[in-house]
C-alpha positions in Angstrom: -5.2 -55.4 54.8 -8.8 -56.6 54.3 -10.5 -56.5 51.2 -13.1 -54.0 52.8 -10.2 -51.8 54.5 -8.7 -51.6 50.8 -11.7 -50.8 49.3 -12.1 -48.1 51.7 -8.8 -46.8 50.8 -9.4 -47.2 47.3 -12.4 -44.8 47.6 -10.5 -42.4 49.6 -7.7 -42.0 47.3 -9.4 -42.9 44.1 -8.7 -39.1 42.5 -4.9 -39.5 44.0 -4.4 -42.9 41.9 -5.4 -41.8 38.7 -2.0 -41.8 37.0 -2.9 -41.3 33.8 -3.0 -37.2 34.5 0.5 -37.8 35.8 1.3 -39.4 32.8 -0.1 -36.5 30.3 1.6 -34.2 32.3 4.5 -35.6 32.1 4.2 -36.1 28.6 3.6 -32.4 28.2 7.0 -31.4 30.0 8.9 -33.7 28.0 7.3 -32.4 24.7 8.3 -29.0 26.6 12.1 -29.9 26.8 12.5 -30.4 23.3 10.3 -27.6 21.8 10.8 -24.0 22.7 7.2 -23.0 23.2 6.1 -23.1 26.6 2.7 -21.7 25.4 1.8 -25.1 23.5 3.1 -27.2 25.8 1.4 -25.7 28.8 -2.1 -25.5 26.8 -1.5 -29.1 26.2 -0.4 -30.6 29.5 -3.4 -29.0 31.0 -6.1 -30.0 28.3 -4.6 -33.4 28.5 -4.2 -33.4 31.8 -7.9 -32.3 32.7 -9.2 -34.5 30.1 -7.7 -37.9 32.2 -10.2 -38.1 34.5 -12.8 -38.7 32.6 -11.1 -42.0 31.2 -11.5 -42.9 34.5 -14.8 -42.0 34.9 -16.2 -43.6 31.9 -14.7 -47.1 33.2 -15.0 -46.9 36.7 -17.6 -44.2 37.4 -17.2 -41.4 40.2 -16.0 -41.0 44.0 -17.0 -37.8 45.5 -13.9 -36.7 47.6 -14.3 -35.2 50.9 -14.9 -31.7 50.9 -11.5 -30.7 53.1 -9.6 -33.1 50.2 -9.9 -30.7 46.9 -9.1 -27.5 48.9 -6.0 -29.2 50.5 -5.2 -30.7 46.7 -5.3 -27.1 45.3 -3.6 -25.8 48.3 -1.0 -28.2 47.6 -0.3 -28.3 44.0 -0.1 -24.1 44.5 2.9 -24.3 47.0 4.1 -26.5 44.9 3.9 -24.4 41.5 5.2 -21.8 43.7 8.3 -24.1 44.8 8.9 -24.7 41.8 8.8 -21.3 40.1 11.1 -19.7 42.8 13.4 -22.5 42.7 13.7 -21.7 39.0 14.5 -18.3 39.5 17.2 -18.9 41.7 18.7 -21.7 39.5 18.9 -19.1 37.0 20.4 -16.4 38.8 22.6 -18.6 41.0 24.2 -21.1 38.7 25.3 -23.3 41.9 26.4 -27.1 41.2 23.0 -28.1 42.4 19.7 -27.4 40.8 16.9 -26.4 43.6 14.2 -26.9 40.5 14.4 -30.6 41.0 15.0 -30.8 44.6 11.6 -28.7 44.7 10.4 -31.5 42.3 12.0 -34.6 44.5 10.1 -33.0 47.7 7.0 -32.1 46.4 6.7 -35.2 44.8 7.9 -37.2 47.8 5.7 -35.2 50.2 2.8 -34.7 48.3 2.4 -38.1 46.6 3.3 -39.3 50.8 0.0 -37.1 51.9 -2.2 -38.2 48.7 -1.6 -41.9 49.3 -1.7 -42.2 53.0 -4.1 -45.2 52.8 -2.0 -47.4 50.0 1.0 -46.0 50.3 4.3 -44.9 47.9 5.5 -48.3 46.4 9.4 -49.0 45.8 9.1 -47.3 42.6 8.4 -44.0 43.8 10.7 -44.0 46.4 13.5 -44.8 43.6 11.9 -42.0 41.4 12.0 -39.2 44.2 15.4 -39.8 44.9 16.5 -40.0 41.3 14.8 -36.4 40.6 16.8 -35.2 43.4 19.7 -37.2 42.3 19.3 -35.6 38.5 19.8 -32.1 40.6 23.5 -32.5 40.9 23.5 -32.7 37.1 25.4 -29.3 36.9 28.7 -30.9 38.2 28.7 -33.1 35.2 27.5 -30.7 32.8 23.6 -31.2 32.2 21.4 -28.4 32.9 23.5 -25.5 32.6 22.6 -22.2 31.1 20.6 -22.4 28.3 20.1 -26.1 29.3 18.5 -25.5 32.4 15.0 -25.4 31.5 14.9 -28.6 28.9 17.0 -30.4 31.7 14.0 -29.7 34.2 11.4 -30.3 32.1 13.2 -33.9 31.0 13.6 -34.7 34.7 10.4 -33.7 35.5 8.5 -34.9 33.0 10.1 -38.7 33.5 9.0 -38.6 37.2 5.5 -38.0 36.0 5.2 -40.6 33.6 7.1 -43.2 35.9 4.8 -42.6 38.9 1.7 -42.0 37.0 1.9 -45.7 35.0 2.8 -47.0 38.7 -0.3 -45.4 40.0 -2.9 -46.0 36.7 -1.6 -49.7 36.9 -2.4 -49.9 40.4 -6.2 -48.7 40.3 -6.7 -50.3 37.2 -5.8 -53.8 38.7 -7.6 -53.0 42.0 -10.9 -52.1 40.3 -10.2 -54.9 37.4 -13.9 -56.6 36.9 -14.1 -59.7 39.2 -15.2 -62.6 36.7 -18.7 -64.3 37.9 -18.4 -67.7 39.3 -21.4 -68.4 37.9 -20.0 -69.5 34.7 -23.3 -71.0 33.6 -25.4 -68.1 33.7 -27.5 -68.5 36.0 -28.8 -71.2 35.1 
């Protein structure tokens, strides 16, 4: 790939790469699966998680994202949150051997992370990461995430995924963007 084509792709999927939200997120669910106050835990994730980008605006400044691109991200992280939430109801009510929570999880992840990074592309560690979310779903044939386990098992799962991918992502802008030093080492002069 050239320097300019990644650039290009850089710019196209600067708001996709910026892992650090992931990571906050994530953060949030995990603080979710070991305290019993979805209230907090929600209010956090989301302050955290709106508050990210701005780290990355204060080092690396702003990409405007094509109009069509923030309607298909909300439209996406909706169907998602829907996925999710109906998946959940059924693990509740069904109690099968497999959880559909984190198979949602594995494919939204997988699919949406697939669609967001069309230009650089899932890395190694996101493919292991999408399968081990859907992997954690058979956790009800050993025992985890049963009953009143269900929703700290989900969140733990979940939340793991987030931080994983979002360092792999945060680490790959930051190195991309990393300040090129001047050749001119004399100043100028």
């Amino acid at each position: 790939m050239t320097d300019t084509a990644r650039a290009a792709g850089l710019a196209r999927e600067y708001d996709a790469l910026q892992g650090l939200t992931f990571v906050v997120m994530g953060g949030a669910f995990l603080f979710g699966s070991v305290v019993d106050e979805p209230a907090v835990w929600i209010a956090l994730g989301a302050a955290a998680s709106a508050s990210a980008p701005l780290w990355y605006q204060r080092r690396f400044g702003t990409v405007k994202p094509a109009p069509d691109r923030n309607a298909w991200v909300a439209l996406g992280a909706a169907t998602a949150l829907l996925l999710f939430l109906g998946a959940y109801v059924a693990d509740r009510h069904l109690r099968g051997p497999v959880l559909l929570t984190l198979l949602a999880v594995a494919l939204s992840l997988g699919v949406g992370q697939h669609l967001m990074l069309r230009r650089t592309g899932l890395t190694p560690v996101h493919l292991v990461v999408h399968g081990l979310v859907a992997l954690a779903a058979a956790g009800p044939l050993v025992g985890l995430g049963t009953g009143a386990q269900l929703l700290p098992y989900v969140l733990a799962v979940t939340g793991g995924a987030l931080v994983v991918v979002g360092l792999v992502d945060h680490r790959r802008l930051v190195r991309a963007l990393a300040p090129v030093e001047d050749e001119d080492h004399d100043g100028g002069r």
